[in-house]
N, C-alpha and C positions, 0 to 999 in steps of 0.2 A: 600660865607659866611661860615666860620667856623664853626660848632655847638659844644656849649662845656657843657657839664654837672655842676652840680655843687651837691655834697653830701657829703653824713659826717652822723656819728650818729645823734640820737636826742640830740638837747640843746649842739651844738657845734658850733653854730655861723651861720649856714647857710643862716636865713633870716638876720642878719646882713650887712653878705657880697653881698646876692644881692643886696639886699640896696641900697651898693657904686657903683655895678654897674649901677645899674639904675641912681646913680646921675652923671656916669661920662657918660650918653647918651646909654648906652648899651641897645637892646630890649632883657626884662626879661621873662619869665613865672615862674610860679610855682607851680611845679607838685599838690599839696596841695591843692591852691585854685583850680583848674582843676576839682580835684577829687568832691571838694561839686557842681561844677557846674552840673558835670558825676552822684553826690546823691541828686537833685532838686528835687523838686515834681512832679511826671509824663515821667520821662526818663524811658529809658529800664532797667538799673542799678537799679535803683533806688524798680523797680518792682520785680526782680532777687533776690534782697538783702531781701525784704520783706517776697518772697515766698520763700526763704532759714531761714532766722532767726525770723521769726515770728512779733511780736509787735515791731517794732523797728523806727518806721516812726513817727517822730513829728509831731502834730496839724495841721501840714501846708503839710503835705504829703510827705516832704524832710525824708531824715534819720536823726534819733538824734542820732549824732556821742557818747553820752553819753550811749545813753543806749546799742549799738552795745560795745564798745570798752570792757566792762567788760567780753562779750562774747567770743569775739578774742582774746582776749589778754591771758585768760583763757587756752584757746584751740589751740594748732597749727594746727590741722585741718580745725575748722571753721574757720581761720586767711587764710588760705591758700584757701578755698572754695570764701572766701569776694574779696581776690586780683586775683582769675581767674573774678570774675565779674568787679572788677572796674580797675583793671590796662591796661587790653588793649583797655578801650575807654578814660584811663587818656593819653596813648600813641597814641591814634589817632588825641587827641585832642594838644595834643605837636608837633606831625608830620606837621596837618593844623597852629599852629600855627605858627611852624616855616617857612613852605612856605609864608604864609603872610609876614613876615617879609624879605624873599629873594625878595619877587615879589614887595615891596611898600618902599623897600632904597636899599641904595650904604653901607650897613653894614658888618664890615671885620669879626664880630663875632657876636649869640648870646648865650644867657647863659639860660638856663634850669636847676633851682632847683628842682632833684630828689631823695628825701630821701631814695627810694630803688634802686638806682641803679644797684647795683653790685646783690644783693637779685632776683631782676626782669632779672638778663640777658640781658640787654637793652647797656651794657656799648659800644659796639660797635656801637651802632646807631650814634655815637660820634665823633666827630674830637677830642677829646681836652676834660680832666675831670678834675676837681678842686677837694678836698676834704678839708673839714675843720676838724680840729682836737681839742683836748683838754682831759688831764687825765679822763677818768670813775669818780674818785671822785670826778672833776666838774661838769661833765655832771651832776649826781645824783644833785647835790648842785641847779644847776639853775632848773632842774624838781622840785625839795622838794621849789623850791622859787617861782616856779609858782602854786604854791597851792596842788603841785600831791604828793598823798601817797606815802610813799618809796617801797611800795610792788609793788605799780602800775609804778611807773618808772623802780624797777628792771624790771618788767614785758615788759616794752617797751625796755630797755635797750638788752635783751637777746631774743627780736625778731628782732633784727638788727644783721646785722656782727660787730665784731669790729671794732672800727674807724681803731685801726692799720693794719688791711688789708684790707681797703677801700686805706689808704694811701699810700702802698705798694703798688699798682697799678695804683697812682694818676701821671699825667704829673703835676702837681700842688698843694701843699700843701699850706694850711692859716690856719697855728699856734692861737688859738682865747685864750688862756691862758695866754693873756698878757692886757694889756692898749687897747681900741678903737683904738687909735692910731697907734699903734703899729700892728693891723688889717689891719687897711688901708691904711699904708706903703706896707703890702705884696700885699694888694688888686693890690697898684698902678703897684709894679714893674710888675702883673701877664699882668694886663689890658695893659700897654706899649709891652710887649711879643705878648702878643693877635694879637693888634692893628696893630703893623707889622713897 
């Protein structure tokens, strides 16, 4: 079974695309949801992150990714201090997920949404990377239309690498600057390549 990545800046299509994989039968994870599983209430992370950043833990003993993110996002040090606690049990937890998936089908690929990819050094864990693309002043456009500051998108935007050097390195680009449609055409021809 394949293993192929999937990244891209923020607010450049990513969970769009796995999406389509997921509807054309693909098993998906996503680094993302992984990580609030890795910041629940009562994990090790979860503890690390507290006894690192102080008051940060919502009612229910999880992390309130709100009140942490103005911290990091701040700081490249605490941003950097947050991702040695929670990226290598979002990668442990990708690793088991992926064996599950070899060990319970006959599947020729699966696909792994990892927003830090290239950031984290992971990209060789990888058969096969996708990157999704779109100009900087989309990306800003769909952050500022999901309700975020423009100071706090830059601020997300310039703790990522550029999409264009994510793509640079990609066995796969998905152009998301156009129609849905026009998404899931490239989705298709990647997923027939994939699929063999």
């Amino acid at each position: 079974m394949l293993k192929v990545a999937l990244t891209g800046g923020i607010a450049t299509g990513k969970s769009h695309v796995l999406g389509e994989f997921r509807k054309r039968g693909v098993p998906c994870l996503d680094a993302d949801e992984l990580a609030h599983g890795v910041e629940a209430a009562g994990t090790e992370a979860t503890r690390a992150i507290a006894a690192r950043f102080g008051d940060v833990l919502a009612a229910d003993g999880a992390v309130d990714r709100r009140k942490l993110a103005p911290i990091v996002f701040a700081d490249p040090a605490a941003r950097r201090d947050l991702e040695a606690i929670v990226h290598p049990a979002v990668y442990r937890a990708v690793a088991a997920g992926l064996r599950g998936f070899a060990l319970t089908g006959s599947y020729p690929f699966a696909v792994v949404d990892v927003p830090l990819l290239y950031e984290t050094g992971h990209a060789g864990d990888f058969d096969r990377v996708i990157v999704t693309t779109c100009p900087p002043e989309m990306q800003m456009a769909r952050l500022r239309g999901r309700g975020m500051e423009e100071s706090d998108a830059r601020q997300r935007l310039a703790a990522q690498w550029p999409t264009d050097e994510k793509a640079a390195r990609a066995d796969f680009i998905v152009r998301t600057d156009g129609s849905f449609e026009e998404t899931d055409k490239q989705v298709d021809r990647i997923y027939r390549a994939l699929r063999g």
